[in-house]
C-alpha positions as CSV (number, residue, x, y, z in Angstrom):
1,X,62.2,75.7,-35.9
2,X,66.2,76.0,-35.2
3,X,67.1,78.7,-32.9
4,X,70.8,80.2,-33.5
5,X,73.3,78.8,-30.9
6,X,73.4,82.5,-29.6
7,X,69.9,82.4,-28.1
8,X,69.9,78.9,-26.3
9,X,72.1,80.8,-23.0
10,X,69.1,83.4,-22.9
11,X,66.7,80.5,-21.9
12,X,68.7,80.5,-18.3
13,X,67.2,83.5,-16.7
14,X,63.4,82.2,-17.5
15,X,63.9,79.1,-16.1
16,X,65.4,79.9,-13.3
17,X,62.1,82.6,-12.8
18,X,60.0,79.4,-13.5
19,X,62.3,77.1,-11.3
20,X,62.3,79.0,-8.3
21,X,58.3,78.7,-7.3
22,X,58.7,75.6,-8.9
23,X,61.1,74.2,-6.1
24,X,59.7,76.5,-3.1
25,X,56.0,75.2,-3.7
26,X,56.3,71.7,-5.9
27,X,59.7,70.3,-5.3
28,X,60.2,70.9,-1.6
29,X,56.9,70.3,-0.6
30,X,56.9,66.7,-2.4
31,X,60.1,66.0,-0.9
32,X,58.5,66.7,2.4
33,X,55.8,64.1,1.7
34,X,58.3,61.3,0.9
35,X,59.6,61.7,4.4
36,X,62.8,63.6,3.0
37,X,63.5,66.8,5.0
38,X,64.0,69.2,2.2
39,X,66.6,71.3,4.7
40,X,69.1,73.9,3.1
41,X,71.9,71.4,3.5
42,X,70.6,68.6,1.8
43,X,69.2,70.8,-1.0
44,X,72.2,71.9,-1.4
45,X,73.6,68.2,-1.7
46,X,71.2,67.2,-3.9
47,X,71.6,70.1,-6.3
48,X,74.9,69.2,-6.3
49,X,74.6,65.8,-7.4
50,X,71.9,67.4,-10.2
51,X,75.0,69.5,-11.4
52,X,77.4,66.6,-11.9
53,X,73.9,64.8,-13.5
54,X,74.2,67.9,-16.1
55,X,77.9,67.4,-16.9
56,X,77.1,64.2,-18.1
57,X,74.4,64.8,-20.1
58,X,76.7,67.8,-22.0
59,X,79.6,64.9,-21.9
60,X,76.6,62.5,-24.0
61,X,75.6,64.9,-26.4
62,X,79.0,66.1,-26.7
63,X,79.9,62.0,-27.7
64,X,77.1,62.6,-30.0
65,X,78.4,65.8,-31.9
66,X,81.7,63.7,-32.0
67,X,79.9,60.6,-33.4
68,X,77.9,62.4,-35.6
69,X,81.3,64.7,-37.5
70,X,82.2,61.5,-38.5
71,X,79.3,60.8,-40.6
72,X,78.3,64.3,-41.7
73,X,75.0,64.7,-39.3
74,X,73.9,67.3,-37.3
75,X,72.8,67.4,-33.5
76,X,70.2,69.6,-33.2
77,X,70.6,72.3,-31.1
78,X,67.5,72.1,-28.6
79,X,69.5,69.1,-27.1
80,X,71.6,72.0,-24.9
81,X,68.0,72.6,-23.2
82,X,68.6,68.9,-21.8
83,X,71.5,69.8,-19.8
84,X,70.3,73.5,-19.1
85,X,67.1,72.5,-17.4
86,X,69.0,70.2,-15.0
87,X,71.9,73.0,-14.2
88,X,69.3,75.5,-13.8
89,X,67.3,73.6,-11.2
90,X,70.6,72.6,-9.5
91,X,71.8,76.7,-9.5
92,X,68.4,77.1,-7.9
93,X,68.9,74.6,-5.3
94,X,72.5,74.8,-4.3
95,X,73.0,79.0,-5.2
96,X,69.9,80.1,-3.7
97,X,69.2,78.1,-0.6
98,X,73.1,78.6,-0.3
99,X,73.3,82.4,0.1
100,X,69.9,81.8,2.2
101,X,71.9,79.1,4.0
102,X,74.4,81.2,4.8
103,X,73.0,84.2,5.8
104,X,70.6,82.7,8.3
105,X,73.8,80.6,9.6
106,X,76.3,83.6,10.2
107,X,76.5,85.9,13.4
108,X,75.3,89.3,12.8
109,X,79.0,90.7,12.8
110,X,79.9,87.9,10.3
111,X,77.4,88.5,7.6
112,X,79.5,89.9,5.2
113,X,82.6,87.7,5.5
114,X,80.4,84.9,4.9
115,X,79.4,86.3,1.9
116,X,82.3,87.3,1.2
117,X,83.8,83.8,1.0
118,X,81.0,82.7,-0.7
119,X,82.2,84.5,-3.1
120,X,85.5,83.9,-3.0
121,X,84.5,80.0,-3.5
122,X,83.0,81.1,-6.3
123,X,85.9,82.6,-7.8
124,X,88.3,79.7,-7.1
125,X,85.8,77.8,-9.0
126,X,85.9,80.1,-11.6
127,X,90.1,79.7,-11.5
128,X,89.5,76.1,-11.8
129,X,87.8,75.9,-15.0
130,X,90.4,78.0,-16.3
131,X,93.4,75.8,-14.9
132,X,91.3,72.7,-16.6
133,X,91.2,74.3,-20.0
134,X,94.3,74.6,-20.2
135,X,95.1,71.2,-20.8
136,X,95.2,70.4,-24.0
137,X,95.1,66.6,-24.1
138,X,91.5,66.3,-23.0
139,X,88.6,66.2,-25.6
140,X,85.4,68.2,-24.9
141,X,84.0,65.4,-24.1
142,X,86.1,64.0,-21.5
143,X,86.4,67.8,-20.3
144,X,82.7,67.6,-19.0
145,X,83.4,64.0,-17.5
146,X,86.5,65.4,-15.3
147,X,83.9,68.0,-13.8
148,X,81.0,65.5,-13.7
149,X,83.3,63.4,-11.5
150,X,84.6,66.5,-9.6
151,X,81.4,67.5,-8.6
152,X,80.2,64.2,-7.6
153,X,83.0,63.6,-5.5
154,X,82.4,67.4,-4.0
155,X,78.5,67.1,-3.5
156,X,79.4,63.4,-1.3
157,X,82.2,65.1,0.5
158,X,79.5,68.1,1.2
159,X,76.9,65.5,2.1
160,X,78.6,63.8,4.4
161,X,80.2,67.2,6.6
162,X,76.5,68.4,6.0
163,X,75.0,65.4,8.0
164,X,76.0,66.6,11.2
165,X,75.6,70.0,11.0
166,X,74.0,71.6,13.9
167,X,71.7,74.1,13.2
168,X,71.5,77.6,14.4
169,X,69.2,80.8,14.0
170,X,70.6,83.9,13.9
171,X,68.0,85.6,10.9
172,X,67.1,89.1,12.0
């Protein structure tokens, strides 16, 4: 069986039903058990790290599809599930326990600004994908290694502010 490339992106929303218990009563709870306190911040941090884990894999299989135009074979197409799994459990993490994060972390009266910038980060991300496209002199493959290393680089500079965070409760 080869699905068409059209139906691979409708395999996001069921995994990410399936992800979420998945994390909130497997993942966390093993983490837990290992000694590692599965808090918001260092979910967030680790989901991070899973994200620039998925670039890679897409910047692989994308070496792959480059390796394999030259001889005339195909990559099958379930390879994109690869990558998809691990940015779908990294959207659950970091998105998710994020807004969570957030909301539970913000003064009543600040609620909505904080969501608001959340949003707004998630727009300059958006702009920054666009800027990167623009260049023409990188390959696809080398286009997923710039924001493998990006994200890297982001999820240990969020690590590191994340590590002394203090703490507050302001849920209602």
């Amino acid at each position: 069986y080869t699905p068409s490339a059209s139906k691979v992106p409708a395999v996001n929303p069921f995994m990410v039903m399936i992800l979420i218990p998945y994390t909130t009563f497997g993942l966390y709870p093993l983490m837990e058990r290992w000694g590692m306190n599965p808090h918001p911040l260092r979910r967030m941090t680790l989901g991070m790290f899973m994200a620039a884990v998925s670039y890679v894999t897409v910047a692989l299989i994308q070496h792959g599809i480059d390796a394999s135009a030259d001889t005339g074979e195909k990559v099958h197409i379930g390879w994109q599930l690869v990558p998809y799994f691990i940015i779908t459990l990294s959207e659950v993490m970091v998105s998710i326990t994020g807004l969570e994060f957030a909301y539970s972390q913000a003064p009543k009266k600040m609620k909505s600004v904080i969501m608001g910038f959340w949003l707004l980060n998630v727009t300059v991300g958006s702009l920054l994908v666009v800027f990167l496209a623009g260049f023409k002199g990188l390959s696809p493959a080398n286009f997923f290694w710039v924001f493998a290393g990006l994200m890297a680089v982001a999820a240990a500079g969020f690590g590191y502010r994340a590590s002394s965070y203090k703490y507050r409760d302001y849920t209602q």
